[in-house]
KEKE-3310 file (N, C-alpha, C; in steps of 0.2 Angstrom, whole numbers, plus 5000, padded with zeros to 4 digits):
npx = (4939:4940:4949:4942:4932:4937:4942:4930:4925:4936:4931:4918:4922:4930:4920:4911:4914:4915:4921:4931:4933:4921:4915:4918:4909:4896:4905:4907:4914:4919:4929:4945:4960:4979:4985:4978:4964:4946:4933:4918:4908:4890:4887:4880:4868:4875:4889:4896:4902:4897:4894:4889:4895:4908:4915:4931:4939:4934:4937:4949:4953:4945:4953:4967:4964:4958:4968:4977:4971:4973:4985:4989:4986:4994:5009:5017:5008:5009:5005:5010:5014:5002:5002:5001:4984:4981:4969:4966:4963:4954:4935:4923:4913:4896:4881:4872:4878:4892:4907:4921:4934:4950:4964:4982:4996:5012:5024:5040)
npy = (5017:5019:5024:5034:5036:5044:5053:5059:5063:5077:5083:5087:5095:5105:5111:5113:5127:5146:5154:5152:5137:5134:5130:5119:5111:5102:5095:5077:5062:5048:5037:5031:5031:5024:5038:5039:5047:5047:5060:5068:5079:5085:5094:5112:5127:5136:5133:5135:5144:5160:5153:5141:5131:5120:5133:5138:5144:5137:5122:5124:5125:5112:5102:5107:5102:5090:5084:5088:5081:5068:5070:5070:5057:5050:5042:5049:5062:5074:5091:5096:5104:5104:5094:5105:5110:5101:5109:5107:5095:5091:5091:5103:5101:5103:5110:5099:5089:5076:5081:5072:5069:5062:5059:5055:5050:5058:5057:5056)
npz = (5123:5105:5092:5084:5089:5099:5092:5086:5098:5099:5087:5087:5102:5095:5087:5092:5100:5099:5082:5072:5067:5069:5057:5055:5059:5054:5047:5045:5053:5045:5046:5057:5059:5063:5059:5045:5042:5038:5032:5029:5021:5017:5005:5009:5004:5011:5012:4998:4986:4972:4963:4967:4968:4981:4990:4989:5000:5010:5005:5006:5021:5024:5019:5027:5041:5042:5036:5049:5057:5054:5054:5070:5075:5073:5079:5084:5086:5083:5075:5058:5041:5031:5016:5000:4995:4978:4969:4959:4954:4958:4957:4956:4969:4971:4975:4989:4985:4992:4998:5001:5010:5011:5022:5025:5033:5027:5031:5035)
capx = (4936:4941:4953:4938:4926:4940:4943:4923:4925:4939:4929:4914:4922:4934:4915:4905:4916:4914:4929:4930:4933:4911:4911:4919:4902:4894:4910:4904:4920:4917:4933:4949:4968:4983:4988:4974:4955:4939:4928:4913:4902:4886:4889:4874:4872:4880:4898:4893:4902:4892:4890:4886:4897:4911:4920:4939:4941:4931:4942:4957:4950:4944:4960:4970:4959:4957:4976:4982:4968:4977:4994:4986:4983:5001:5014:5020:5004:5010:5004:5014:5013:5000:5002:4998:4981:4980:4964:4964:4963:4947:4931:4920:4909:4890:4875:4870:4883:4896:4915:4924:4940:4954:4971:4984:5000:5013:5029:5043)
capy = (5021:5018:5032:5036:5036:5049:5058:5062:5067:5082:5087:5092:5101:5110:5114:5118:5133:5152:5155:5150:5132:5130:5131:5111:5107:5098:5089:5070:5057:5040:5033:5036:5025:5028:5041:5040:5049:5049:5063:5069:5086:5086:5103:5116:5132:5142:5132:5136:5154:5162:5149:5135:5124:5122:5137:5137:5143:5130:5118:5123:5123:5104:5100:5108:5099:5085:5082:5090:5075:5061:5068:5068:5050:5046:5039:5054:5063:5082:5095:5096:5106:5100:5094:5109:5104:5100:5108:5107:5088:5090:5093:5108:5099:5106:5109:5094:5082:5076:5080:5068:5071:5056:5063:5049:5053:5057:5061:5048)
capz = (5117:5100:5088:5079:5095:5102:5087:5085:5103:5097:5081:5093:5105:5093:5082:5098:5102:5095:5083:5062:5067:5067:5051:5054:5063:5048:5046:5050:5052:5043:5052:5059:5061:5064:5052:5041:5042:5032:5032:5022:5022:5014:5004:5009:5001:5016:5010:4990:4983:4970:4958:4968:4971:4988:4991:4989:5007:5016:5004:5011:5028:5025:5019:5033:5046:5041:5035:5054:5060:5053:5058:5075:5074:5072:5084:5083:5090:5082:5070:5054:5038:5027:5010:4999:4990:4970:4970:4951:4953:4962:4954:4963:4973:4970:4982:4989:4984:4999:4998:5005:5012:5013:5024:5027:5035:5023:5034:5033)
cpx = (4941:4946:4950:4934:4930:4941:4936:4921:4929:4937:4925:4916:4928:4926:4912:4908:4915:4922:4927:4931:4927:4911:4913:4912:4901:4899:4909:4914:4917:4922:4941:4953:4971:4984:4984:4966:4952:4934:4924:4908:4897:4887:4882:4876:4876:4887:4900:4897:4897:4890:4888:4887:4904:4916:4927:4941:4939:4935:4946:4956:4950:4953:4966:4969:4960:4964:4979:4978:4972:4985:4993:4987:4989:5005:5015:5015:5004:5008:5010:5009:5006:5003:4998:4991:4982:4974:4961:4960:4954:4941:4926:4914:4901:4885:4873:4874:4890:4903:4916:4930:4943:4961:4973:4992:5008:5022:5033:5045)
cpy = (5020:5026:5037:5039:5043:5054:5062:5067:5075:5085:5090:5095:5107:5115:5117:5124:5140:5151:5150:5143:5128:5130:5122:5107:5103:5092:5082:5066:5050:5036:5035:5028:5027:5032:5043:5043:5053:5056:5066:5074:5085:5094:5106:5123:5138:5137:5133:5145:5156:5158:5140:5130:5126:5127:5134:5137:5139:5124:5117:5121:5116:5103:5102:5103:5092:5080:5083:5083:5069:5063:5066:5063:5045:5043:5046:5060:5073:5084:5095:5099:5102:5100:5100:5104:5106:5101:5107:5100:5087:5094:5098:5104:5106:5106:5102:5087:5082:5076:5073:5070:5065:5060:5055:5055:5054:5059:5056:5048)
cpz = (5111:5097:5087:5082:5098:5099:5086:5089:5101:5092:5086:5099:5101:5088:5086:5103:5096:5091:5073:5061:5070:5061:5049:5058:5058:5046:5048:5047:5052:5046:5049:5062:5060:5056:5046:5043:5036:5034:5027:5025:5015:5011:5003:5005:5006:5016:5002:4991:4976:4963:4958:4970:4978:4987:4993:4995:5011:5013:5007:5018:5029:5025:5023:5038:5046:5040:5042:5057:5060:5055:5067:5078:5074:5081:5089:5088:5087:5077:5064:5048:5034:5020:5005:4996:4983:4969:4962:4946:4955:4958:4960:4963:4973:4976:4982:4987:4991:4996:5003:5005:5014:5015:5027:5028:5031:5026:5036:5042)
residu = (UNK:UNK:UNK:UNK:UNK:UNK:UNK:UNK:UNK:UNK:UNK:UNK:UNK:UNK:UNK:UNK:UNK:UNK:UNK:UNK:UNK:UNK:UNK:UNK:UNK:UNK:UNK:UNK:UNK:UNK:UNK:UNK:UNK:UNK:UNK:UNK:UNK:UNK:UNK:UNK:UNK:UNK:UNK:UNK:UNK:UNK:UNK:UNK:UNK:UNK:UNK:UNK:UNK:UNK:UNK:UNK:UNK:UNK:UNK:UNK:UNK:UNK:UNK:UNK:UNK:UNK:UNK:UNK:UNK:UNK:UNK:UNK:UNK:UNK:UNK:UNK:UNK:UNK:UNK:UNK:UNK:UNK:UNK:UNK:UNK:UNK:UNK:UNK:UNK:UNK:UNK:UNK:UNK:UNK:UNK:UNK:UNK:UNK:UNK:UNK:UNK:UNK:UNK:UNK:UNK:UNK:UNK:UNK)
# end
């Protein structure tokens, strides 16, 4: 089985329990190596705050996740802090359009 094929495995059993890490179901993985993973969420409006584009705490959340994913991925195999995000760099993703999350391993 592939990284990507094992990592898909670990989103869906981390999404298909009770508990605030459903809110990752929707989260689709476009692919997955060491140290590095793609993912991408169609933004609906149950991830939208009240003017419509992704809410900041479901940001953070991707970007937690997503980043703890590709540490995952490493040699190394363990959790580490993430990189704070820059979310200022980031334009607010709107209804209907996909975040894409890219996390690479940044830990010398």
């Amino acid at each position: 089985m592939s990284l990507t094929q094992n990592l898909r495995e670990v989103m869906k059993a981390i999404s298909g329990v009770p508990g605030f890490d459903k809110v990752l179901e929707k989260v689709t993985l476009v692919s997955a190596a060491p140290g590095k993973v793609t993912c991408e969420l169609r933004v609906q409006e149950e991830h939208t705050n009240k003017l419509g584009t992704l809410h900041g705490g479901l940001t953070a959340t991707l970007v937690d996740s997503i980043s703890t994913m590709a540490l995952l991925c490493t040699e190394r195999g363990v959790g580490q802090l993430p990189v704070p995000p820059n979310k200022s760099a980031q334009p607010a993703a709107a209804r209907n359009s996909v975040f894409r999350g890219k996390s690479r391993d940044h830990v010398g």
